[in-house]
Each structure stands twice: as structure tokens, then as C-alpha cells.
C-alpha positions in Angstrom: -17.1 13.3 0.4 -16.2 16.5 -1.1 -13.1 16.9 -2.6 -10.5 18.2 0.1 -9.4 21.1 -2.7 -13.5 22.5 -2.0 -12.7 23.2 1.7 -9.8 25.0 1.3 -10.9 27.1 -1.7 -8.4 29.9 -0.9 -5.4 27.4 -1.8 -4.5 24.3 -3.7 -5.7 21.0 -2.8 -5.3 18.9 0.5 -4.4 20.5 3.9 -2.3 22.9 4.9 -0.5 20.6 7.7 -1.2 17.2 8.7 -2.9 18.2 12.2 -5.2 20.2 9.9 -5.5 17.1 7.4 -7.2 15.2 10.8 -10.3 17.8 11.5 -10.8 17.0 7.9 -14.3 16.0 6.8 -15.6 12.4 7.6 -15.0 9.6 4.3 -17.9 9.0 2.7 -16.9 7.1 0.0 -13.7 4.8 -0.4 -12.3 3.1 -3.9 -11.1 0.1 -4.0 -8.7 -1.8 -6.8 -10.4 -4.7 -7.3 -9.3 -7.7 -9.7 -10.1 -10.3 -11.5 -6.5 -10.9 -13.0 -5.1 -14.5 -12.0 -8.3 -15.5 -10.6 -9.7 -17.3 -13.7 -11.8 -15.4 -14.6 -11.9 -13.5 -18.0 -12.9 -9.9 -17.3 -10.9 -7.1 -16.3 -10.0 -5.6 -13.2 -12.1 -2.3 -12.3 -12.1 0.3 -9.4 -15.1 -0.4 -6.9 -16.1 2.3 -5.3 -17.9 1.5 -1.3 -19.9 3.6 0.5 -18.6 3.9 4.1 -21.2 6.3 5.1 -23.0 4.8 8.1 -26.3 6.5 8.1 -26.4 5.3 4.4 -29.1 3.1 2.6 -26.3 1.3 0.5 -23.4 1.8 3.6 -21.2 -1.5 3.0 -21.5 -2.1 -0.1 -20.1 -1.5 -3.5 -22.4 1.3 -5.4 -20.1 1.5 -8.4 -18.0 -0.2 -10.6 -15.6 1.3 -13.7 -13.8 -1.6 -15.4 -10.8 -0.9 -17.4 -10.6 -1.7 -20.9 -8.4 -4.8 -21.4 -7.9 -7.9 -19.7 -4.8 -8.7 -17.4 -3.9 -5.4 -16.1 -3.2 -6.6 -12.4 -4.4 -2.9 -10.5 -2.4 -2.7 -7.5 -1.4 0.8 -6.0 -2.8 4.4 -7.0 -2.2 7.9 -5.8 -3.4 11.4 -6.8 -2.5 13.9 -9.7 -2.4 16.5 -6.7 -2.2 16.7 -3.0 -1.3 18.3 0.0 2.1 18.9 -1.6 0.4 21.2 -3.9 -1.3 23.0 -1.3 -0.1 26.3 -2.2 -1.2 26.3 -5.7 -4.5 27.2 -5.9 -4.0 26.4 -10.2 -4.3 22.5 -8.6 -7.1 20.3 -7.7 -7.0 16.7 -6.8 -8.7 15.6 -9.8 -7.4 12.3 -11.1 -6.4 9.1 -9.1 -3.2 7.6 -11.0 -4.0 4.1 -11.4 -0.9 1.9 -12.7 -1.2 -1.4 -14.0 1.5 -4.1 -12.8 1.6 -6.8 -15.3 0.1 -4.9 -18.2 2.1 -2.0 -17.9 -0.7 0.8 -18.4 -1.2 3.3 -16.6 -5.4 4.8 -16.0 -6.4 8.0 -15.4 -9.7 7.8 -13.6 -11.8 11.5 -13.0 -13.3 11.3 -9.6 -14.0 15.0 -9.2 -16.8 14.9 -11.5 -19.0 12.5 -9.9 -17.3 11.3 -7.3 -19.8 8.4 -6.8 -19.3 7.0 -10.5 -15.7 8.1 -11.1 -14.8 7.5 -15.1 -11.7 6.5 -17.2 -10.1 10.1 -18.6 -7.1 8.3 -20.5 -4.1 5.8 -20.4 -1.1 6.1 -20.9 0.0 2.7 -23.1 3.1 0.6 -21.6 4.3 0.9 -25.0 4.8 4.5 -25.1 6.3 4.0 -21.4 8.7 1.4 -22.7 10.1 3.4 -25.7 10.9 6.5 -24.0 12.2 5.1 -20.7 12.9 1.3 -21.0 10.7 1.0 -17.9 7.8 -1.5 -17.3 5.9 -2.8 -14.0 4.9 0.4 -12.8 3.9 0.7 -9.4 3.2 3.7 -6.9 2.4 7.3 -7.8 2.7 10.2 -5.7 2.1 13.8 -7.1 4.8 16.6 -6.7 4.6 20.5 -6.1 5.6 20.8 -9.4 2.4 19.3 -10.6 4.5 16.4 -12.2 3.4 12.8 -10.6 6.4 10.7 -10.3 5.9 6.3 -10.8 8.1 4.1 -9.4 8.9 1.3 -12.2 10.1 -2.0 -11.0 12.1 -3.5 -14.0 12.4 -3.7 -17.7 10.3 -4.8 -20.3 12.0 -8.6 -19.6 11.0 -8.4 -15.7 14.8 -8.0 -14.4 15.5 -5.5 -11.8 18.3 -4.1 -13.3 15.9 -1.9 -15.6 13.8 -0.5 -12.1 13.4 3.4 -12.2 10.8 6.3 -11.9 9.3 7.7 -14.7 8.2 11.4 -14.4 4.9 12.3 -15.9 3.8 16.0 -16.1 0.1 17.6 -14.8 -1.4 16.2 -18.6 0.1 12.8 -18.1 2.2 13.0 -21.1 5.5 11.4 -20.4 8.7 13.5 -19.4 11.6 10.8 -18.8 13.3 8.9 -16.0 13.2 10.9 -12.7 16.9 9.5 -11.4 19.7 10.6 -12.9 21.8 8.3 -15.9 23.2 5.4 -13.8 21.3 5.7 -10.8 18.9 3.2 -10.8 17.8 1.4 -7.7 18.8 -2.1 -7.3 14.9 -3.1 -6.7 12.0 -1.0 -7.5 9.1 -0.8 -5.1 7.7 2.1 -3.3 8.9 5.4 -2.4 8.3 8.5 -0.4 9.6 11.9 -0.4 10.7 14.7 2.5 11.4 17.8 0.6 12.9 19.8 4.0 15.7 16.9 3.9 16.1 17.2 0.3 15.6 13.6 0.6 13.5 10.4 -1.2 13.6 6.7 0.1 12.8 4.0 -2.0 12.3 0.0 -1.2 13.0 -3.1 -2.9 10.7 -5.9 -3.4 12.1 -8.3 -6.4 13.3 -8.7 -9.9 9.4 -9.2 -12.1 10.6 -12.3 -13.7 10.8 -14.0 -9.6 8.0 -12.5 -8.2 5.4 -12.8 -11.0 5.9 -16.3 -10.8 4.9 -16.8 -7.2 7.3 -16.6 -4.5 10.3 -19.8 -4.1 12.6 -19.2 -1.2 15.3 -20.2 -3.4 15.3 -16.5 -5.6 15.7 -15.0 -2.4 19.2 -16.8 -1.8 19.5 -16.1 -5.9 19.8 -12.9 -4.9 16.1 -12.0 -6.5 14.5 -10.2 -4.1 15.6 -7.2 -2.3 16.7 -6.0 1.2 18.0 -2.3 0.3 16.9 1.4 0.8 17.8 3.5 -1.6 18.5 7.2 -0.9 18.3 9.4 -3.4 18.9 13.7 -3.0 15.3 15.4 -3.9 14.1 16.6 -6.3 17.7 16.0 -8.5 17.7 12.1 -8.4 21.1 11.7 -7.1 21.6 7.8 -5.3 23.3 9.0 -2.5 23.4 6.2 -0.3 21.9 2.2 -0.5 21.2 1.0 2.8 22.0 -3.2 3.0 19.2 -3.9 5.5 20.5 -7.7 5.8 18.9 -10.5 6.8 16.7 -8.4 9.1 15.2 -6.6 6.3 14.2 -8.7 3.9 12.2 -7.7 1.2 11.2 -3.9 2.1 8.1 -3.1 0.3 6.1 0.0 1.8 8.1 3.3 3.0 6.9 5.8 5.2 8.7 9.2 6.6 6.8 10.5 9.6 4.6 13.4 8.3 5.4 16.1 9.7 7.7 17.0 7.2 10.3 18.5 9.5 11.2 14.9 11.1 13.7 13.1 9.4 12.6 9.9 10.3 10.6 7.0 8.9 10.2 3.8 8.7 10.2 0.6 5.8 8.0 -2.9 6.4 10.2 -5.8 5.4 7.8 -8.8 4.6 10.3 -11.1 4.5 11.9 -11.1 7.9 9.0 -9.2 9.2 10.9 -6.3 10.9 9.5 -2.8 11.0 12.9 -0.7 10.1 13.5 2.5 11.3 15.2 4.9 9.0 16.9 8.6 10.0 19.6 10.8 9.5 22.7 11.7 11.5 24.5 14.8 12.2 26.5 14.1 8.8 23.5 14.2 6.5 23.9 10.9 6.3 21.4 8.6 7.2 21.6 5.0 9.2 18.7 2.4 10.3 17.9 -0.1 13.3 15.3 -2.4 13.3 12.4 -0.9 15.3 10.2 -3.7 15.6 10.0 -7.4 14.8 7.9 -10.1 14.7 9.0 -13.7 15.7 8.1 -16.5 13.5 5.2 -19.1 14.0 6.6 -22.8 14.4 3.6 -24.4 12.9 2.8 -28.0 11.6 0.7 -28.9 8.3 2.1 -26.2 6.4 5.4 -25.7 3.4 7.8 -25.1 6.4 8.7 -25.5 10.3 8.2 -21.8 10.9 5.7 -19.1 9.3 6.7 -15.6 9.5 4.3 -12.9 9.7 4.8 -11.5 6.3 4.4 -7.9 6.7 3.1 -6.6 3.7 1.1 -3.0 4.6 1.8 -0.5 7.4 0.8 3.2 7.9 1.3 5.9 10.3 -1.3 8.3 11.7 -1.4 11.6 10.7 -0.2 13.1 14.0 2.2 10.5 13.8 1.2 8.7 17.2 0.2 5.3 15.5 1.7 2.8 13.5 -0.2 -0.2 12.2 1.2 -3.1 10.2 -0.7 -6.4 8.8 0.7 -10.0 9.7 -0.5 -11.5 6.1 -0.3 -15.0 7.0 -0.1 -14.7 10.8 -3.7 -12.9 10.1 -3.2 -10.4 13.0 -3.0 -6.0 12.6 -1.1 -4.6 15.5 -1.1 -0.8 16.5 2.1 0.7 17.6 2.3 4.1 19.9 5.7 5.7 18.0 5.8 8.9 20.0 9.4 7.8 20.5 10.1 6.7 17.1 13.1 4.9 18.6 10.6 2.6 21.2 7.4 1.7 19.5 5.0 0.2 22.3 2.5 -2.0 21.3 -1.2 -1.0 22.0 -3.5 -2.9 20.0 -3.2 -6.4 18.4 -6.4 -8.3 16.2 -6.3 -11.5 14.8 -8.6 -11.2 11.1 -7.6 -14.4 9.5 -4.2 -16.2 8.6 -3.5 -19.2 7.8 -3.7 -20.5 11.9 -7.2 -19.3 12.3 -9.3 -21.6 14.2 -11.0 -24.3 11.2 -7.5 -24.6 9.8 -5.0 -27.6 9.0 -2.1 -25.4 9.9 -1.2 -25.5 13.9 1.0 -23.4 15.7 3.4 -24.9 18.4 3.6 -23.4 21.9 6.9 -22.9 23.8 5.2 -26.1 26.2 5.2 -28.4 22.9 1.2 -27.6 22.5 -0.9 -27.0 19.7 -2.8 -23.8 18.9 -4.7 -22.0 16.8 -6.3 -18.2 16.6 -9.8 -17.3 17.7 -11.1 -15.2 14.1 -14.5 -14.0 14.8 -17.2 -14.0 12.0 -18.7 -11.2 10.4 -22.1 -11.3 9.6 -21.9 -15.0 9.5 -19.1 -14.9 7.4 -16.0 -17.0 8.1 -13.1 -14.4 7.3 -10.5 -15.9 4.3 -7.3 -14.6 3.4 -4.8 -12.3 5.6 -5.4 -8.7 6.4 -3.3 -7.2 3.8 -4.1 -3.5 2.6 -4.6 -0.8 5.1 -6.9 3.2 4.9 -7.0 5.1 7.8 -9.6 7.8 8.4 -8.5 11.1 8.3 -9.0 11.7 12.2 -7.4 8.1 13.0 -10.5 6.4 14.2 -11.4 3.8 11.3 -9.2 1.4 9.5 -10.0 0.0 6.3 -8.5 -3.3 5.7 -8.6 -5.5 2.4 -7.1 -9.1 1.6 -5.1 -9.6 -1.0 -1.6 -9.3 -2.1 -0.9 -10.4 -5.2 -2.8 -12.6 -7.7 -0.5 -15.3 -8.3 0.8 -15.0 -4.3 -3.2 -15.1 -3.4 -3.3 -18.2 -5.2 -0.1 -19.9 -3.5 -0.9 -18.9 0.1 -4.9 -18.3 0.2 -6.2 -20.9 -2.7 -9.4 -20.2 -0.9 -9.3 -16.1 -1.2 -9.1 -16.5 -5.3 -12.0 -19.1 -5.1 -14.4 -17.5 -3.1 -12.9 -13.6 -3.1 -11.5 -10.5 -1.3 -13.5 -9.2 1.5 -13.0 -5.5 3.3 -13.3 -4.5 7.2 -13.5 -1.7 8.8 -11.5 -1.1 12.4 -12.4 0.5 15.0 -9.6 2.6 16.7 -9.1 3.5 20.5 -6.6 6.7 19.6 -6.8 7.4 23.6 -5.5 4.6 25.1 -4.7 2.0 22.0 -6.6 -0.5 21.0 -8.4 -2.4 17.7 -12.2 -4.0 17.4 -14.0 -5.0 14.4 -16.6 -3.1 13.2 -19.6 -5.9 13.3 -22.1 -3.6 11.0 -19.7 -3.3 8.0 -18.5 -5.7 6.0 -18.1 -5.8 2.1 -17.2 -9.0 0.3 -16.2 -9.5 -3.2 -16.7 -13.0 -3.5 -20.3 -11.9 -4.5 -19.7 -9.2 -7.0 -21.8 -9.8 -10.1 -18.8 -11.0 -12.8 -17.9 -12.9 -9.8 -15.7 -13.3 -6.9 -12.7 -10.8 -7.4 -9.8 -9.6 -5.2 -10.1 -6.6 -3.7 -6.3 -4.6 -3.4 -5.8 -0.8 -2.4 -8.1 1.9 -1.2 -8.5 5.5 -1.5 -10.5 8.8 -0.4 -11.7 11.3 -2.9 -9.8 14.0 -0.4 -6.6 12.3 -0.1 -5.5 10.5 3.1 -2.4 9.4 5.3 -0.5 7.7 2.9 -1.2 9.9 -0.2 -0.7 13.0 0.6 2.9 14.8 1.6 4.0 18.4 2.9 6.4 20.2 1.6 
């Protein structure tokens, strides 16, 4: 896939509005974090890239592999050096994919314009460096600004507490400018963030204090008061905390944040694992902004497993470009679900597939009916494969009608939840989308599985296009 900058030579990178960014040219190729952090196995993580071009000899299948130069790094999100944000620049090109490291700190710079189909390391930035100019460690999402600056959300201090969460502000050579927020405006719990420059606005979630979550998850840091349930808003680009949103009980542990693209909407929404509540965000007549809880997801009373009820664990969701769709991952129910959000107010479900989970037909863990009778979920195979894990990580195609989906979480809550998934590896599927009427099927042709990688099985995380895509790339 060529670089989105080469189709729109008479600009900067990316599209010139979302509806454009959907008549975009069809992914070819697709990287993928993959691990081999807190699986055992001593080699380090490296980006895989697929091919996910049908009419391909190696379609499937992973082509390449960089690995990164130490052990332990713990790859987890990425995002671009330029995007759509930059689209008026024409002195930008999406060039580099910002790859941070959560438990080692480090941040990679990987060149994909070259080759796209063997993308290569073009520096790091050391945690070290990181930690002496900003205090910050545990770095997590990247998203590239007009400026040309790419702005990392941290999630605590070199000792894993929360209190030290912040952004750090790189510029267009990587070389470290500061903290983004302003002295004393710190978020309570680092996570992800997005920006919507029209409402002079940025979001920001909370997942949980390093020292907790690193650990594996205990129900008892959450009453600790360990783990987040706050949106932070913050005035943009200045880094003013304006307001903290206390999302409650019903919005426990907000990880990923999206604002509706079209950038003149002042609404989004956050994905709280915990309580496993879609939350809707927006502002009011003041300027200031309020939220409700949009959608939610009961709890599984279930036998065989570490408590009477399961929740779904949301812990990905993403919205369609023309903002019609929203689909979110039930990690240990094991089911997506698409959402029509025409009214952002009423989401309507429209598409639901079960993909694994821990109640998956073959497992010890039953689900109890209303009548007081077991069940479990019919998971189909996939090429004869029996599908592990919990559909975690979502892509979407440009024009809405494939969704990538990968397993895996988080090393050490891989291990805790999905023994198996660290054992026998990460797998990735590809959706099929009805964007007509709604609707979800598995792709039966394409299925890529990391449990037989040659260093071993590994876990695979995020994904990303070499031309950006729907949860990369923002309009100013």
C-alpha cells in the first residue's frame, strides 16, 4: 500500500477529510506489535508485518519481522510521526511509526516509507533520557500534531505510581521538548488520549497506577483506589486540566478514547473495561462538558471460574470513519459487537460475533441462564484451528468493510486470564463488515497465528496501515 502522503502529492500526508480518508486505497499490508515479553521466552518483541492482500501468494501470513534490540520492552500501542492532521503541510510525510515501549520505557522509531514491506529501526529514544528531562516513564500512545511535534502519553514515574502520569512532547526529529501539560496539571491516571482542535479540546483516560497493573490485575487495588475511572479535560494545544470527569462505578477503568471524526462534532466516546460501559462524552452550551453512559454490557454469572459474575471487559473499541459504526471487544466474554451511532445519544446494535472468551464451547467455565441453565458460546474454527484468547485489538479498513482483530492485552494479564494464549500464542482475524444493514462474519480464508512464528509462539498486540487509518489519524 502506498503511502497515503503519495496520493495526495499536492498536500501533506493523509486525507483531506475523513469521507475522503474512506475512497482511500485498499490495505495491503498491516503491522502488527508482536511480543515475546512475559511469555518465557528470551527474545525480544518485534513488529510483524502481514500481508492482507487477498490475491497474494503470501496473503495471511507474516512476510517480515524487525526485532528490537533489547529484551523486555513490552510493544503495545504506536501511531505516526505525521497524519491527516498535517495534511496541509506538504514539508510532511507519514514516515515513521512511533513505537513506545511499556515496561522498558524506550521509545522506536521504525522507517516504513522506505520499504514498506521490510520496515527498519531509524532510532530510539532511551527511557533514560525520557526520565531525566521529564520524570516520566511507561509511555504509551502517540498521536502526531500539525505542528509536526508527536505528543506520548506517559502513565507514571520511574517507581510505577500514577501520580508522575503525563505527556511528553517530542519534536519532528524525535529529540525531546518537555511535558505537554502545564506545571501541576497532571492527570490522575495516564492512558490514552485524543485531541479535537475546533473544540480547543483533548480527552484523556485512566487505566492504573504501573506498580498495580504490572503485577496482574487484584480486585482489591481497584477499591485501593489503583485504578482509574476519570476523564481528564484538558484546553488544546496549551495543556490546561480544565475539568476531571468522575465516571463512577459505571466507568471503571477507561482505557481507549475516541472523539467522533468529523472534527466539528463535539462528541466521543471512552471504553471502560472494568464495568464495561461504552461512555459518551460531549459538551454543553457552557463549554463545559458532561457524560452518560451510552452503552453497557451486563455481566456473565458463570460457574468454574475466580468469581460469580464475569464482565465483558471492554478493552478496544473504534469508530468508522463516517462515524456510522462503533465496534467494541468483550475480552473475556469473547464476543465484538457493532453499534449504528448515527444518534450518538442511542447506539443500536447491529452486529454481535462470539471469537473466543473464556465461555466458548470446550471450556470449564459455564454461564448461567435466567432459567437456572448452563451455557456456553458456539466459537467456530478457523482453518481447523480452535480460537484461544479474547478478541482484544481492533483495525478497520479504510472504507469500513474489514476488521482486523488480534488477542492479547497485556503480558502478565494474558497470563492470568488466557494461560493458554501465552502457551500456544496470539492469533489475528479478519471481519467481514455488512456497512448496509449491520452485521459481522469471519473471514474463513484468513487467518494468521503466532503460536507458529519461528522464535516461537508470541503475542500479537496493535496494528497499523502504512497510510494511516481510523484511529491514527485526526483533522484539524
Amino acid at each position: 500500500m502506498e503511502a497515503a502522503g503519495e496520493d495526495c502529492c499536492e498536500s501533506g500526508p493523509g486525507y483531506a477529510t475523513p469521507l475522503v480518508a474512506m475512497s482511500g486505497p485498499r490495505e495491503k499490508l498491516i503491522y502488527v506489535a508482536a511480543l515475546y515479553t512475559g511469555t518465557g521466552t528470551a527474545k525480544p518483541d518485534y513488529l510483524a508485518t502481514v500481508d492482507v492482500e487477498p490475491s497474494s501468494t503470501t496473503y495471511s501470513s507474516v512476510i517480515h519481522r524487525l526485532p528490537m534490540p533489547f529484551l523486555g520492552d513490552e510493544l503495545h500501542h504506536s501511531g505516526w510521526n505525521s497524519c491527516s492532521s498535517c495534511y496541509g503541510d506538504r514539508s510532511c510525510e507519514r514516515r515513521y511509526l512511533i513505537l513506545p515501549s511499556l515496561l522498558s520505557g524506550r521509545i522506536y522509531i521504525i522507517d516504513t516509507k522506505t520499504n514498506p514491506r521490510e520496515p527498519f529501526l531509524h532510532k530510539f529514544v532511551e527511557p533514560a533520557e525520557v526520565l531525566e528531562k521529564t520524570g516520566l516513564a511507561y509511555p504509551h500512545q502517540p498521536h502526531c500534531l500539525a505542528s509536526g511535534d508527536v505528543l506520548v502519553s506517559c502513565l507514571g514515574d520511574e517507581d510505577g505510581n500514577a501520580e508522575g502520569s503525563g505527556f511528553l512532547l517530542l519534536d519532528s526529529e524525535f529529540n525531546i521538548k518537555g511535558r505537554w501539560e502545564k506545571d501541576g496539571n497532571s492527570p490522575l491516571f495516564g492512558y490514552d488520549f485524543w485531541y479535537q482542535p475546533r473544540h480547543k479540546t483533548m480527552i484523556s483516560t485512566s487505566w492504573g497506577a504501573p506498580a498495580a497493573f504490572t503485577k496482574g490485575f487484584d480486585l482489591k487495588d481497584v477499591s485501593d483506589g489503583l485504578y482509574g475511572k476519570h476523564l481528564h479535560v484538558y484546553s488544546w494545544p496549551d495543556g490546561e486540566l480544565k475539568q476531571i470527569l468522575d465516571l463512577g462505578d459505571t466507568g471503571l477503568l477507561p482505557l481507549e478514547v475516541r472523539f467522533l471524526h468529523n472534527p466539528d462534532k463535539a462528541t466521543g466516546y471512552a471504553g471502560c473495561a472494568l464495568s464495561s460501559t461504552i461512555v459518551r462524552f460531549f459538551k454543553n452550551d457552557d463549554d463545559a462538558w458532561s457524560h452518560e453512559v451510552a452503552i453497557s454490557v451486563e455481566p456473565l454469572k458463570v460457574e468454574n471460574w475466580i468469581l460469580p459474575e464475569m464482565p465483558g471487559l471492554i478493552t478496544d473499541f473504534l469508530i468508522s470513519l463516517d462515524d456510522r459504526f462503533l465496534y467494541f471487544s468483550n475480552w473475556l466474554h469473547g464476543d465484538i459487537r457493532q453499534y449504528n451511532i448515527e444518534d450518538p445519544k442511542t447506539p443500536v446494535l447491529t452486529g454481535q460475533l462470539y471469537v473466543g472468551g473464556l465461555v466458548q464451547k470446550g471450556s470449564d467455565v459455564l454461564a448461567l441462564g435466567e432459567d437456572g441453565k448452563t451455557f456456553q458460546f458456539d466459537v467456530p474454527k478457523i482453518k481447523g484451528q480452535r480460537l484461544r484468547g479474547g478478541p482484544q485489538m481492533f483495525q478497520l479498513s479504510l472504507d469500513g468493510k474489514r476488521l482486523y482483530v488480534t488477542n492479547s492485552l497485556f503480558s502478565v494479564w494474558d497470563r492470568q486470564f488466557y494461560p493458554e494464549l501465552v502457551e500456544k500464542g496470539s492469533h489475528m482475524l479478519q471481519i467481514d463488515v455488512d456497512t448496509d444493514k449491520g452485521g459481522l462474519s469471519i473471514n474463513p480464508d484468513f487467518f494468521v497465528d503466532f503460536g507458529s512464528e519461528p522464535d516461537g509462539p508470541a503475542l500479537a498486540h496493535e496494528m497499523r496501515y502504512p497510510g494511516g487509518d481510523c484511529t491514527s489519524d485526526i483533522w484539524v
